[in-house]
C-alpha positions in Angstrom: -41.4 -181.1 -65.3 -37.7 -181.3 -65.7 -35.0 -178.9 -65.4 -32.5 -177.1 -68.2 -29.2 -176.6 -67.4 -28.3 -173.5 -67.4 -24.8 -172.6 -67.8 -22.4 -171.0 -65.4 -19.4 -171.2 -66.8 -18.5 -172.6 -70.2 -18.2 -175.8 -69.2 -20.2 -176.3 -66.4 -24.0 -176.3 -66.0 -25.5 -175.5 -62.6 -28.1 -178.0 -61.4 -30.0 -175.8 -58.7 -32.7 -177.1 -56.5 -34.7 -173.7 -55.9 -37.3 -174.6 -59.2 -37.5 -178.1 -58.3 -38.1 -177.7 -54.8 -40.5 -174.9 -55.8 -42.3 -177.8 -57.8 -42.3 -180.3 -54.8 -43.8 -178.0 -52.9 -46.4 -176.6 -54.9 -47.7 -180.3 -54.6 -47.5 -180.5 -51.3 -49.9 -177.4 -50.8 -52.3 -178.9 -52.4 -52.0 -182.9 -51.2 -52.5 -180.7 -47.8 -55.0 -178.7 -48.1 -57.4 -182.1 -49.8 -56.4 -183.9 -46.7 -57.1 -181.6 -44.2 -60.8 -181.1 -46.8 -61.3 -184.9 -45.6 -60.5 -184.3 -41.7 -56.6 -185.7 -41.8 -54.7 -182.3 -41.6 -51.2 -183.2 -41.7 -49.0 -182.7 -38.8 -45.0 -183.3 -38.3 -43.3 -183.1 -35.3 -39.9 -182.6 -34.9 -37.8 -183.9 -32.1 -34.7 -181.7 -30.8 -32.4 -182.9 -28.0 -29.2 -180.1 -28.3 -29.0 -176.5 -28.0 -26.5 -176.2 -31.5 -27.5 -173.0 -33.6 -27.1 -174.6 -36.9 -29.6 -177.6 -36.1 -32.3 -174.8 -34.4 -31.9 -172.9 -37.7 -32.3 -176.1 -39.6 -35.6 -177.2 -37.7 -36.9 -173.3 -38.2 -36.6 -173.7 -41.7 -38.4 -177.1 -41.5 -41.3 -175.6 -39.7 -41.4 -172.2 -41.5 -41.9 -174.2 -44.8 -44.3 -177.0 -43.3 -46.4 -173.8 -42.4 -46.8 -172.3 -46.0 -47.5 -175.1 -47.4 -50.0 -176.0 -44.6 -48.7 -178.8 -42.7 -48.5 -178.4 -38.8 -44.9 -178.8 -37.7 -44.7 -179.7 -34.1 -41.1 -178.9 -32.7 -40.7 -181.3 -29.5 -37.3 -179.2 -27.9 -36.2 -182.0 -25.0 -33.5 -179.7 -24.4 -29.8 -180.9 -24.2 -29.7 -182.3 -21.0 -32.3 -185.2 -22.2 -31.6 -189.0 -21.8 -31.5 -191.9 -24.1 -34.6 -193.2 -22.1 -36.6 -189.5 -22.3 -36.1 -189.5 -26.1 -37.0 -192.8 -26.7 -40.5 -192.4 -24.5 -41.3 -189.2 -26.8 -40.7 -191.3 -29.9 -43.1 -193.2 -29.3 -45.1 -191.5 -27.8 -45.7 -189.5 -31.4 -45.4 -192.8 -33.0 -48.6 -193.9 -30.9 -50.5 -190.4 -31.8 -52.7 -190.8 -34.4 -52.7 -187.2 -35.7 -49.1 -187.3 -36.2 -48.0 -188.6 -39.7 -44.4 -187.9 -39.5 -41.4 -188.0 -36.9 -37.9 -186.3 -37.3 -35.4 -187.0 -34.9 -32.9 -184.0 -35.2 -29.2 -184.5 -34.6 -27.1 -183.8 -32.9 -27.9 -185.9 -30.2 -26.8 -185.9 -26.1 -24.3 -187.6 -25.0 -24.5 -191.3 -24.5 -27.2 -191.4 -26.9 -27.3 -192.9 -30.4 -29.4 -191.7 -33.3 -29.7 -195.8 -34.5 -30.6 -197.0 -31.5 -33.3 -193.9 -31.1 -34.8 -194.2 -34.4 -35.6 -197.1 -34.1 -38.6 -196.0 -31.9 -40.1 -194.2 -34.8 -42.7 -196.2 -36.7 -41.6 -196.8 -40.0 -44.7 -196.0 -41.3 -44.1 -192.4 -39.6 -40.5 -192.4 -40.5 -40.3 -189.3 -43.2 -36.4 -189.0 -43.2 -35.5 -193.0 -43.5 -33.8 -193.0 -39.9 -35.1 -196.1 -38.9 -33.0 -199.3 -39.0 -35.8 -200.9 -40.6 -36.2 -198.5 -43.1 -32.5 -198.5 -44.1 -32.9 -202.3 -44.2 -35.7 -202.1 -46.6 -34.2 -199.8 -48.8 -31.4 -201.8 -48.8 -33.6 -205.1 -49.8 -35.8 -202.9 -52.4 -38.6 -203.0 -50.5 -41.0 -199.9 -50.1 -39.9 -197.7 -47.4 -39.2 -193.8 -46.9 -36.1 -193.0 -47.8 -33.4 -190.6 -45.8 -34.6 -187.1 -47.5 -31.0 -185.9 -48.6 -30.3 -189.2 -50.1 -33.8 -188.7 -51.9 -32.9 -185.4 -53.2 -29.7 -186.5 -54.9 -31.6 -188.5 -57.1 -34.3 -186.2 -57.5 -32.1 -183.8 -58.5 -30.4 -186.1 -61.3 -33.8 -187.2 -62.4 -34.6 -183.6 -62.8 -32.1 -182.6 -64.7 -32.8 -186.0 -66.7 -29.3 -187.0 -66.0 -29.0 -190.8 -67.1 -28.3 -193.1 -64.6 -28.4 -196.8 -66.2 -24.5 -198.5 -66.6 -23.2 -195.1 -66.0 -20.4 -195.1 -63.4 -21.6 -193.7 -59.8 -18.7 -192.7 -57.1 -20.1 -191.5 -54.1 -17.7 -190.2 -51.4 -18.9 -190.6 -47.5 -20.2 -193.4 -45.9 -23.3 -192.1 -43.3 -26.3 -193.4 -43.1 -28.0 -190.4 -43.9 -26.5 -189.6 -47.2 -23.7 -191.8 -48.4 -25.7 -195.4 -48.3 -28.5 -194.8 -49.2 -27.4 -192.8 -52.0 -25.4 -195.5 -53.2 -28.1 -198.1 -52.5 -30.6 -195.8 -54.7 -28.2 -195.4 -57.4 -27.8 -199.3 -57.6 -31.8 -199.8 -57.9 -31.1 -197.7 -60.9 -28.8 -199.7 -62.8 -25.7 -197.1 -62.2 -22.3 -199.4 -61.2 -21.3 -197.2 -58.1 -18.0 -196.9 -55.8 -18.2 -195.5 -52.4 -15.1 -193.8 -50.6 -14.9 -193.1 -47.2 -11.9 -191.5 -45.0 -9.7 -195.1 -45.8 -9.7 -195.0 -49.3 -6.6 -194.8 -50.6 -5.6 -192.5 -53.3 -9.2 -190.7 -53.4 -8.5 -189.0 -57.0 -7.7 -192.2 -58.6 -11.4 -193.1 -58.1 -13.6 -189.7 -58.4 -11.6 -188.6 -61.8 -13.2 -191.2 -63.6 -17.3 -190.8 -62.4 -19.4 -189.8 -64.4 -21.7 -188.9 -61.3 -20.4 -187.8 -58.3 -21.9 -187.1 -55.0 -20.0 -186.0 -52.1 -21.3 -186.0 -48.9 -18.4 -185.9 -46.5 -18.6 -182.2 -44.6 -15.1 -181.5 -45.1 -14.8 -178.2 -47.1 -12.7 -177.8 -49.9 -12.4 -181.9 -50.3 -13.1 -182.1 -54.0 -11.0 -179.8 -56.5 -10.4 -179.9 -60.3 -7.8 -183.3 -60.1 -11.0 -184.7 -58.7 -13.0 -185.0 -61.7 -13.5 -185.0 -65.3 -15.3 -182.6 -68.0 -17.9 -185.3 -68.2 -18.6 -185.2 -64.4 -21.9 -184.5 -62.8 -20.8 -183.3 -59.3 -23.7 -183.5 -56.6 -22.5 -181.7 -53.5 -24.2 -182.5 -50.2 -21.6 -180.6 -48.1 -23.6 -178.0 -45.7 -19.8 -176.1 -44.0 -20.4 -173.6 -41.9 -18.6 -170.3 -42.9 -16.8 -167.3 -41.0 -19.7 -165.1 -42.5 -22.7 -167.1 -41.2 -23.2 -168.7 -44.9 -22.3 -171.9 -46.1 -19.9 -173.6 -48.8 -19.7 -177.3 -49.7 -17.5 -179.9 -49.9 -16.4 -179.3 -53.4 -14.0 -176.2 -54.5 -16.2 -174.5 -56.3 -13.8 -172.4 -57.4 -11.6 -174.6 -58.7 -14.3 -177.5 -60.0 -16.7 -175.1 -61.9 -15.3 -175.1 -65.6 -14.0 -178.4 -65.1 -17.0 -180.5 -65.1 -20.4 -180.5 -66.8 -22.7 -180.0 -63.8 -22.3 -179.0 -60.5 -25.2 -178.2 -57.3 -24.7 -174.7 -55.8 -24.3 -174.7 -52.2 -26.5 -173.4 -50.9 -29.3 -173.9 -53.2 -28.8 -177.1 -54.7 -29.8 -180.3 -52.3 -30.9 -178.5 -49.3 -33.8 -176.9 -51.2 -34.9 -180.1 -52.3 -34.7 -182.2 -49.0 -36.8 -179.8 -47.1 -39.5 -180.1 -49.7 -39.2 -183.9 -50.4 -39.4 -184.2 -45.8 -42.6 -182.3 -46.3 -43.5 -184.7 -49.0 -43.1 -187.9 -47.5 -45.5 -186.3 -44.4 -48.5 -186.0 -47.0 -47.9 -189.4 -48.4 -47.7 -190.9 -44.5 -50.7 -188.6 -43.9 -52.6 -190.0 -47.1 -51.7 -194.0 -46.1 -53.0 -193.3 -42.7 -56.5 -192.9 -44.3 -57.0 -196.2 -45.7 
């Protein structure tokens, strides 16, 4: 089922995630409930190595919605003070586990250690958020692979809102390996001709005015504002700021950018909706491979 866009302003449609995800999920019960019907309940476990608020809220979230839709979510806290070598030996450890389908390694990470060189112990098989050098490598080749979960929901998102993609001119603004490359990479595999600025590109307007899609995905509130874009835009906004009030705002001026362009993504309720669902996903697909 795809989405309507339903307007906001008068110019500007907003492309929210809450139905969508509602969709994926809705799915997902039921993928979990057969599997667990054939003995393979499906299990996720989530490894944590800091003692930051925002990512324990994050993996709550993770595990309360794993829970309703009746997946087992395992969160593996290693505490801050872990080492390179500790987290390494739990990857795969959980890679090795047979009732584990998928592995999540949550950021930030201690000091000293790097998320590449971690992930790199999670099976790629058992990889559900695409952290995995290998994965990224695949994905980058167009070979089968999971995919980094925000990236995935971008596209979701457009797909949903049956936003065409083919010859249409992509920008997308940040760089990571989460959310920027593979974004771009997925947007290439669908015939869009795509730009990517990072914190060197020069003159930054010059190059979002003229998208047709953009997706921003830098965490720098406030970044994008109306000389930014065009009426024709479709503005994606991965931006997940931290506010004053305990909510959260993006990396686009709302404010400023709605009535300027033809579709924007709340924040919250636009991507984030959808990444949690399409993480839980990818478990009951890993979980479903894992009985052939």
């Amino acid at each position: 089922m795809t989405g309507q866009l339903v307007s906001d302003e008068p110019t500007t449609a907003v492309l929210s995630g809450v139905a969508l995800a509602k969709e994926i999920r809705a799915g997902v019960t039921a993928a979990a409930e057969a599997l667990a019907g054939a003995g393979t309940p499906p299990r996720l476990a989530v490894v944590v190595a800091t003692d930051d608020e925002s990512t324990a809220w994050y993996v709550r979230s993770i595990a309360n919605a794993a829970s309703k839709t009746g997946i087992r979510c395992d969160i593996v806290d290693l505490g801050p003070e872990a080492t390179p070598g500790q987290i390494r030996s739990r990857l795969t450890e959980l890679s090795a586990d047979t009732s584990v389908h998928g592995i999540m390694l949550q950021t930030p990470l201690p000091g000293g250690a790097s998320v590449e060189d971690l992930a790199a112990s999670i099976a790629p098989e058992k990889d559900v958020d695409g952290a995995n050098p290998e994965s990224l490598g695949r994905l980058s080749a167009g070979m089968p692979a999971f995919v980094p979960a925000t990236a995935a929901a971008v596209l979701e998102l457009l797909d949903h809102y049956e936003v065409p993609l083919a010859g249409r001119r992509a920008v997308v603004v940040g760089r990571s390996n989460v959310v920027g490359k593979p974004a771009a990479q997925l947007l290439l595999q669908r015939d869009a001709t795509v730009t990517v600025c990072h914190r060197h590109t020069r003159d930054l307007a010059a190059h979002t005015r003229p998208a047709e899609i953009l997706v921003v995905a830098v965490g720098r509130v406030g970044l994008i504002g109306a000389e930014h874009v065009n009426p024709e835009s479709i503005v994606i906004d991965v931006g997940t700021n931290p506010t004053a009030d305990g909510g959260l705002t993006g990396d686009v001026d709302e404010a400023e950018v709605a009535g300027s362009v033809a579709g924007l993504t709340p924040v919250p309720g636009g991507v984030g909706p959808v990444t949690t669902a399409l993480l839980l996903r990818h478990t009951i697909e890993s979980a479903s491979r894992s009985q052939a």
